[in-house]
C-alpha positions as CSV (number, residue, x, y, z in Angstrom):
1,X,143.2,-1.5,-63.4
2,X,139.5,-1.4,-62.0
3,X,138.6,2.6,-60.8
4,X,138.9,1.3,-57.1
5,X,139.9,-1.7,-54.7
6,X,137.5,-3.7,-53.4
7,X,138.2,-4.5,-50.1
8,X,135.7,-7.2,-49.4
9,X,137.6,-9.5,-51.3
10,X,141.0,-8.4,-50.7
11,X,140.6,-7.9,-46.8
12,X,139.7,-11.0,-44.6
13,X,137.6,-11.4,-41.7
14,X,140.5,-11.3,-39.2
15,X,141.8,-7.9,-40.5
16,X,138.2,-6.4,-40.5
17,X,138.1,-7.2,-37.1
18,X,141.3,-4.9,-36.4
19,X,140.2,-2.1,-38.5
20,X,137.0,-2.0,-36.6
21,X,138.6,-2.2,-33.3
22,X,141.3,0.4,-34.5
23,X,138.1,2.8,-36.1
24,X,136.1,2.7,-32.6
25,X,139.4,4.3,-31.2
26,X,140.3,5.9,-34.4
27,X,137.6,7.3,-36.3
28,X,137.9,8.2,-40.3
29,X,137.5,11.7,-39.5
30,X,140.2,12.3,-37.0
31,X,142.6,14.1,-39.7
32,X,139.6,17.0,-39.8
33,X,140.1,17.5,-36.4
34,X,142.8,19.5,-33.8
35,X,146.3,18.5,-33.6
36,X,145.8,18.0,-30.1
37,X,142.7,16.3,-30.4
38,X,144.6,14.1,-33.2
39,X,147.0,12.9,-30.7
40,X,144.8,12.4,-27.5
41,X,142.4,10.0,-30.1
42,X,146.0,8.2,-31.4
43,X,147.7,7.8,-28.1
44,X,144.8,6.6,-26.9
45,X,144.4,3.7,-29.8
46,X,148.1,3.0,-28.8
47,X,147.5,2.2,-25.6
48,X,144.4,-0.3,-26.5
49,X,146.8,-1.9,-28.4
50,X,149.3,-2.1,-26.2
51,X,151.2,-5.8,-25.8
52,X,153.6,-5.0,-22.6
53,X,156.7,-6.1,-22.3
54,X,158.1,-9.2,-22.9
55,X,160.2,-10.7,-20.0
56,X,163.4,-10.1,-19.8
57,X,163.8,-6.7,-22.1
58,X,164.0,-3.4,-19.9
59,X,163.8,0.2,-20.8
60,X,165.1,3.3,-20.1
61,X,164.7,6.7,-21.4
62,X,167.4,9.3,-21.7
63,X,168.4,12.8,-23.8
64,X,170.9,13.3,-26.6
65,X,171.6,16.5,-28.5
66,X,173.7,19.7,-28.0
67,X,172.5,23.2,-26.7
68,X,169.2,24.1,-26.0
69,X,167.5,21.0,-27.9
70,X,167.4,17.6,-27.0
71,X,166.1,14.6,-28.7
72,X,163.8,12.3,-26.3
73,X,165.1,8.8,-26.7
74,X,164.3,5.5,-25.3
75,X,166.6,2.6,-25.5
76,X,165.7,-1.2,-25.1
77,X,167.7,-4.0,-24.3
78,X,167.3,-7.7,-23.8
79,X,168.7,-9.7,-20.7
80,X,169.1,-12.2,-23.3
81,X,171.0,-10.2,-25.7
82,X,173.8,-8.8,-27.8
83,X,174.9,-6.1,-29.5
84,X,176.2,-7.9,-32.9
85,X,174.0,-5.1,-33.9
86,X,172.1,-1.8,-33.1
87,X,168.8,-0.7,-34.0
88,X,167.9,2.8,-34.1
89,X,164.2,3.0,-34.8
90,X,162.0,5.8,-35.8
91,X,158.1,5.6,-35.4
92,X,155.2,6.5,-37.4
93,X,152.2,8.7,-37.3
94,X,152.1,11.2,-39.9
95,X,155.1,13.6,-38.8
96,X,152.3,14.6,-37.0
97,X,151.3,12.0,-34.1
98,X,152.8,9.4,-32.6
99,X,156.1,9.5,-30.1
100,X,158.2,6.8,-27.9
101,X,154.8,5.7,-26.0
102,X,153.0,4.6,-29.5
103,X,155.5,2.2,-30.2
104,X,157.1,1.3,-27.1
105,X,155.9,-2.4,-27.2
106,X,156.8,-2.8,-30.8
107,X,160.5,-2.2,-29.8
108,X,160.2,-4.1,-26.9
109,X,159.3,-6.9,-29.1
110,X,162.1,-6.1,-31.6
111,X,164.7,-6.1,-28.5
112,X,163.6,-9.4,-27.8
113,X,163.1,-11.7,-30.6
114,X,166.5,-10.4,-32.3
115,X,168.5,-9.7,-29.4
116,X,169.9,-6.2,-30.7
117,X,169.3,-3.3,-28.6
118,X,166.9,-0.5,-29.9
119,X,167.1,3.0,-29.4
120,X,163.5,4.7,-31.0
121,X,164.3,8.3,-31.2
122,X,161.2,10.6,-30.5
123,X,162.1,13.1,-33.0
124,X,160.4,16.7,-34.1
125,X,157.1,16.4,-35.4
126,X,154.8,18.8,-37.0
127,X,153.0,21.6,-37.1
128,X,155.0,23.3,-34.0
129,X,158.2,22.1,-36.0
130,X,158.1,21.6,-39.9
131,X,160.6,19.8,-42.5
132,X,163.0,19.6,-42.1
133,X,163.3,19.4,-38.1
134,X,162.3,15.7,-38.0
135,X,164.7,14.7,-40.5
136,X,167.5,16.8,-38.7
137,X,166.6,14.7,-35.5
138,X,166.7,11.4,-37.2
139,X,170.1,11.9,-38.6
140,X,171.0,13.0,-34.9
141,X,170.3,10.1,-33.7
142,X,172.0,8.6,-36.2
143,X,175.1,10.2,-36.0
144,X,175.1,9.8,-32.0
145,X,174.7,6.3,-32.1
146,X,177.9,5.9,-34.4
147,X,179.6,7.3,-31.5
148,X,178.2,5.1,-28.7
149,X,178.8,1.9,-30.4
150,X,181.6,-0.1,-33.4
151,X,178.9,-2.7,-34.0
152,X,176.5,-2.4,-37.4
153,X,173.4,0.3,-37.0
154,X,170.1,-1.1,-38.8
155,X,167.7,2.0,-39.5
156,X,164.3,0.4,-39.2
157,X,161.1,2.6,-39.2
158,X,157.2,2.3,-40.0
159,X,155.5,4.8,-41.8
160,X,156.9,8.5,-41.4
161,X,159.2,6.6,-39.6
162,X,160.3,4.4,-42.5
163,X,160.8,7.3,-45.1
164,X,162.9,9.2,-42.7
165,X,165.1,5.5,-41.9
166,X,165.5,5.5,-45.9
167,X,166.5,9.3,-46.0
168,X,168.8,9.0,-43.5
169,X,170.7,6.0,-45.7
170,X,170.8,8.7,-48.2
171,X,172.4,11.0,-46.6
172,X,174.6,9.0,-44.6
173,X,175.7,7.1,-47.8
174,X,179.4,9.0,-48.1
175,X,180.0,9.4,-44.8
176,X,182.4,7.2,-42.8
177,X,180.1,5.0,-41.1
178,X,177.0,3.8,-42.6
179,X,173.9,2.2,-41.9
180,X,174.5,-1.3,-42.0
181,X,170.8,-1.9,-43.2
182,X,167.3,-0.7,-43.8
183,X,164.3,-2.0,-42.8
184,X,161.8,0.1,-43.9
185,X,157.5,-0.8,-43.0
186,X,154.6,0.4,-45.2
187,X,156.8,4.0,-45.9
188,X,155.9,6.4,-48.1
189,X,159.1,7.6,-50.2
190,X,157.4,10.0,-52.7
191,X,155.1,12.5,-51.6
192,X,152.7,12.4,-55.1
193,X,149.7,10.9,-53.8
194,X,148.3,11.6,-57.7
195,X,148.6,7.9,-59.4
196,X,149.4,4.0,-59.3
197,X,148.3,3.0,-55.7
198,X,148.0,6.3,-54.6
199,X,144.6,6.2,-57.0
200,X,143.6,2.8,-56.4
201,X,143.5,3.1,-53.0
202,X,142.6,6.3,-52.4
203,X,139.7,5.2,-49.8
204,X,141.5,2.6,-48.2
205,X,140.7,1.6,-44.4
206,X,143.0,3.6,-42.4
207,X,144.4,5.5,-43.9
208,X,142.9,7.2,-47.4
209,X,144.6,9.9,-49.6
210,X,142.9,12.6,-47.9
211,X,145.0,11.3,-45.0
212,X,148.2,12.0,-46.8
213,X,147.7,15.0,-48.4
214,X,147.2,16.4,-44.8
215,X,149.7,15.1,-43.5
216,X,152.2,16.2,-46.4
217,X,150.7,19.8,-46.2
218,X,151.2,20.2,-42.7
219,X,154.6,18.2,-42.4
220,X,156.5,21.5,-44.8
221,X,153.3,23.9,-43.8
222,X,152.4,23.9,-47.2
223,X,155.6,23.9,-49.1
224,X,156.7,21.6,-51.7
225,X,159.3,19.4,-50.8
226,X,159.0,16.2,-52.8
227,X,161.7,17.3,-55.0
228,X,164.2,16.9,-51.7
229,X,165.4,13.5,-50.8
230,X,165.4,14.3,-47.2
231,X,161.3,14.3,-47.3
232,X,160.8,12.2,-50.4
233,X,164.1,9.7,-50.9
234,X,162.4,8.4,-54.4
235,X,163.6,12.2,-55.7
236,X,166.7,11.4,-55.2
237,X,168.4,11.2,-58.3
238,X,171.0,8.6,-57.4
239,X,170.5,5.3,-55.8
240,X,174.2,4.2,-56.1
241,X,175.7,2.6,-52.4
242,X,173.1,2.7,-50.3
243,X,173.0,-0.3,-47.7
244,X,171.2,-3.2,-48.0
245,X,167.6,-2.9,-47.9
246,X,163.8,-4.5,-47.1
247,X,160.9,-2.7,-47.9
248,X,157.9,-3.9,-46.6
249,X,154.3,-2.3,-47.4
250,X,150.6,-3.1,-47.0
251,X,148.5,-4.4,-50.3
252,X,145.9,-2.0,-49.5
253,X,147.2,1.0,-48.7
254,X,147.8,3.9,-50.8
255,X,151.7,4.2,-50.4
256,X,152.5,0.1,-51.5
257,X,153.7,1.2,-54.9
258,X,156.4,3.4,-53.5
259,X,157.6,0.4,-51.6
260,X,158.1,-1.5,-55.2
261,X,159.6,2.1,-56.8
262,X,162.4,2.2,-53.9
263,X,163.2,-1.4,-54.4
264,X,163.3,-0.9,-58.2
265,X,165.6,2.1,-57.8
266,X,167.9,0.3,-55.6
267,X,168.5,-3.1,-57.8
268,X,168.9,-0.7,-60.9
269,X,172.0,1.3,-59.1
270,X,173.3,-2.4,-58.1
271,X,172.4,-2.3,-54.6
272,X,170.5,-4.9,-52.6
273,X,167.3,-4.2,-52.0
274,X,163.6,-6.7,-51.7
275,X,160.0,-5.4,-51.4
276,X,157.2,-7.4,-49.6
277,X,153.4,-6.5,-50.6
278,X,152.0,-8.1,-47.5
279,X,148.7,-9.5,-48.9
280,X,145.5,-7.7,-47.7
281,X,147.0,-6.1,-45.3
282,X,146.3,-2.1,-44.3
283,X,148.7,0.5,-43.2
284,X,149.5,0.1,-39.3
285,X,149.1,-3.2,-39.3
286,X,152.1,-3.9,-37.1
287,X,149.1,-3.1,-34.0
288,X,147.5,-6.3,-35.5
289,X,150.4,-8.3,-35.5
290,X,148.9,-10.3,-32.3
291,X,145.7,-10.7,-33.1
292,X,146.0,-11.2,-37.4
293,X,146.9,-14.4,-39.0
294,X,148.3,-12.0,-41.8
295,X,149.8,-9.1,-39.6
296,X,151.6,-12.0,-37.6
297,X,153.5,-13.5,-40.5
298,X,154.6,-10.1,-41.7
299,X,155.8,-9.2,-38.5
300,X,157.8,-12.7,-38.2
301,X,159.2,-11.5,-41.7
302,X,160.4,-8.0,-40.4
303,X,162.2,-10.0,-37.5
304,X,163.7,-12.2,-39.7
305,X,165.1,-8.8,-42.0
306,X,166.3,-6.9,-39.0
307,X,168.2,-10.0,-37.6
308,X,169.7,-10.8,-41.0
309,X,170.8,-7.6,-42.1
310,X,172.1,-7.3,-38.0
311,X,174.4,-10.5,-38.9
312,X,175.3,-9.4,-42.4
313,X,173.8,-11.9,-43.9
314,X,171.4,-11.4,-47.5
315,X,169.0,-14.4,-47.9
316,X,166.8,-13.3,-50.5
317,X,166.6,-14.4,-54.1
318,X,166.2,-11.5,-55.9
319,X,167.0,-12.6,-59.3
320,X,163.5,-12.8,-60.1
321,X,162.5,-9.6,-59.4
């Protein structure tokens, strides 16, 4: 394996494009600076990005928890809908950034091209609340939307948000109801940002390894926790009836091997699971997906995941794997 990636030949001109737009909004230095700063400069991306609504899909934002703390949620639904299946989805951004605005047209979208209702849970984030408060939140959610509902619960997530959809599967795995299906988007499941495509993209575009190990120090502040599987699920040291799952990551991003790991862990305990690599693609690309040839297609695949696993149905071939 060469020393680094080189991006000019896996990245093509339509990608560039988004990582320039994203950069202008997004600078490479933006993990050096305040947390506040951090998430003025993100929600700000987020809303140049921003695709609306499509027609027919409403919103509306509500509480859930007990005592003194409540869990923001926003739930979507589809005049065109059904609930053969529920979503509950749980964003990205580091642990750090990122809440029910960032991704509010990306659910809006989901709602719409499955049918299936979302609910995207604005959970805990660091440094005013460290690990293990946003996984506590996510398995909230979880656990409340069991209660509201008999039909199937998809965990779907990008990001932070797709390692805490896997470590909720974990946990959840022995317990009465479980998830129905994971759907999990460029996630990071490890936390050792030391080898395989950790290395070889450690100076990826958008995000780098410097990135990551800020974000992992300030997620715990400063304690080790990739030993537990609810911060780092590939620790887990048993794989055995988890539901089935889709992992999805970006070629050039420093967390795509842990996308292949989880898969590999999965299929050796007998479970279902698949892994995309989507080719030249960079972490966050979902913001692209209306603007990149590439992004689109992925996107197209992650609706086509979600409403499988929401009808129970497995189409992949896997054999090959």
């Amino acid at each position: 394996m060469a020393e680094k990636a080189d991006y000019s030949k896996l990245i093509d001109q339509e990608t560039w494009a988004f990582i320039k737009r994203t950069a202008a909004w997004y600078p490479d230095d933006t993990v050096n600076k305040s947390i506040e700063e951090q998430r003025e400069i993100y929600n700000s991306m987020c809303r140049e990005f921003f695709a609306g609504y499509p027609d027919g899909v409403t919103a509306k934002d509500s509480h859930i928890g007990a005592g003194d703390h409540k869990i923001p949620i926003r739930s979507y639904n589809s005049v065109n809908g059904d609930e053969t299946a529920i979503i509950v989805f749980y964003h990205g951004g580091g642990f750090v950034v990122g809440g029910l605005e960032s991704h509010d047209d990306v659910c809006a979208e989901i709602c719409d091209r499955t049918g299936f209702p979302v609910v995207s849970v604005d959970y805990r984030m660091a440094p005013e609340h460290a690990f293990p408060d946003c996984f506590n939140d996510a398995l909230t959610a979880y656990e409340w939307a069991c209660k509201q509902t008999s039909s199937p619960i998809l965990l779907v997530g990008d990001s932070a948000g797709g390692n805490l959809a896997a470590a909720v599967c974990h946990a959840t795995r022995s317990s009465n109801v479980r998830p129905a299906g994971l759907v999990s988007i460029y996630p990071g499941f490890s936390g050792d940002y030391t080898k395989n495509s950790c290395a070889y993209h450690a100076k990826a575009p958008l995000l780098t390894r410097h990135d990551l190990e800020f974000y992992s120090h300030i997620r715990a502040r400063g304690a080790d926790v990739t030993d537990d599987p609810k911060a780092a699920p590939l620790a887990d040291p048993d794989f055995s009836d988890l539901p089935p799952s889709v992992i999805i990551s970006a070629e050039c991003d420093p967390l795509s091997d842990d996308g292949r790991d989880y898969r590999d862990a999965v299929v050796a305990a007998g479970g279902k699971a698949v892994w995309f690599n989507e080719k030249g693609l960079v972490h966050g690309y979902l913001r692209a997906r209306n603007s990149v040839s590439r992004a689109r297609k992925s996107f197209d695949r992650i609706i086509q995941a979600i409403d499988s696993l929401g009808n129970g149905e497995w189409p992949y071939d896997t054999s090959g794997d």
